[in-house]
N, C-alpha and C positions, 0 to 999 in steps of 0.2 A: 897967511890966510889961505893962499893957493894951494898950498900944500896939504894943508887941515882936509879944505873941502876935495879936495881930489883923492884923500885919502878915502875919505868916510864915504865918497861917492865908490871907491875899486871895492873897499870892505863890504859896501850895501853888493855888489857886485858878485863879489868872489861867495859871500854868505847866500846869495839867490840859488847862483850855480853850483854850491856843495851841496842848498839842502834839497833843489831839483834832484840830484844824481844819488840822493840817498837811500838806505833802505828802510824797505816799509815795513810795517811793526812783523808782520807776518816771517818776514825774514824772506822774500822774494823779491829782488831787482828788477825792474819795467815789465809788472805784471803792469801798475797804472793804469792805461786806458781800457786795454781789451782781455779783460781775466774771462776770456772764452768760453771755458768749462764753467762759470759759473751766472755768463749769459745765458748759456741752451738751459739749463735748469729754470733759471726765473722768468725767460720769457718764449718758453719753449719753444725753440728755433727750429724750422725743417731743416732736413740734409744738405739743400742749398743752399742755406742761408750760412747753416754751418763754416760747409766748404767755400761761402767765397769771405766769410770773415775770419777764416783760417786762411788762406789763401793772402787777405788784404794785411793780416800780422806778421805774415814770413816778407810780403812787400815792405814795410816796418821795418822790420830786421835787417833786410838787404841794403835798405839806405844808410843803419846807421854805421859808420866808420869802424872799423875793424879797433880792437881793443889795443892798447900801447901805442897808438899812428898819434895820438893828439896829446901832447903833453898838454898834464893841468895848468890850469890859471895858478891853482894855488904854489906848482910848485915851480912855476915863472918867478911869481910874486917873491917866493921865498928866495933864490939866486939872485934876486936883486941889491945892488949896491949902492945904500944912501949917500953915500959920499961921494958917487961919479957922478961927471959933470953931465951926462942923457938919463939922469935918475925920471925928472920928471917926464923927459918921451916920452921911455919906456914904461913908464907905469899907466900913463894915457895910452897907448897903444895895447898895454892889456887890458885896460880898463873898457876899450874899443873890441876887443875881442871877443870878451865876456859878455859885452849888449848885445852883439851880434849871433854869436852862440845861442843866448837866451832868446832872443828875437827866431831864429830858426826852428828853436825845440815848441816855438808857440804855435808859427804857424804851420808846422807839420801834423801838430795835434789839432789847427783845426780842420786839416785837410782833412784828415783820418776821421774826425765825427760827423763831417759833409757825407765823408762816404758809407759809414756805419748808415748815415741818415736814411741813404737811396738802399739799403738792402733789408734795412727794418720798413716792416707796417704800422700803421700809423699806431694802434694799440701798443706793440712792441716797442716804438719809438715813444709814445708817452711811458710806460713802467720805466724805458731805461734811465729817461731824465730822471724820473723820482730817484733811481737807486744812487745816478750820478749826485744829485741833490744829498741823498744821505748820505755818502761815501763825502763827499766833502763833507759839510758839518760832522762826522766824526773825526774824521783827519784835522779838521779845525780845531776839534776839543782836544785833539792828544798835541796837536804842537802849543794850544795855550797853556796845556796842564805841564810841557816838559819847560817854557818858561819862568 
């Protein structure tokens, strides 16, 4: 029964953190939060505002981990051997990995809209919720519809 639930707990896991890092319909990787070019349009941004949410996306960039440094969860998972005797450790220790991962990529995005928040006005910051709002509920219907 240990086994079951630790599994189904690394798979809820491992499936969170693929379908985070995936791409979005558009065919553009961690556009996500700050598609830039397409805030100065809708909520017509001055040159400042521009320059420091250009500015706060290349900060973004700079934190995240250089591409190949982090070997995936998924392909841990997969060199995994059921039949050694640290199967279960090791599967809790990535399954610790993966909460921890996810738990960082949450609270970096909410640093990221604290600070979006202080460089919008208030108008600016009420439109952007709304679009936040739509962009969710579409991205809700296309992962119910690919279910």
């Amino acid at each position: 029964m240990k086994k079951l639930i630790t599994g189904v707990l690394l798979s809820a896991c491992i499936a969170t953190t693929a379908f985070a890092g995936g791409k979005h319909s558009d065919g553009h990787r961690g556009q996500g939060f700050l598609p830039i070019h397409k805030m100065v349009r809708a909520l017509d941004l001055s040159d400042e505002q521009k320059d420091q949410l250009k500015a706060l996306k290349e900060e973004m960039k700079a934190d995240r981990p250089e591409k190949g440094t982090q070997t995936s969860i998924k392909t841990q998972l997969a060199a995994l051997d059921a039949s050694d005797a640290n199967y279960e450790q090791e599967l809790n220790q990535l399954a610790d990995l993966s909460a921890e991962r996810a738990k960082a990529r949450v609270l970096k995005m909410a640093d990221m809209r604290v600070k979006v928040q202080q460089i919008l006005t208030a108008e600016q910051l009420e439109k952007f919720n709304e679009m936040t709002e739509k962009r969710a509920k579409r991205d809700g219907k296309k992962r119910h519809d690919k279910a």
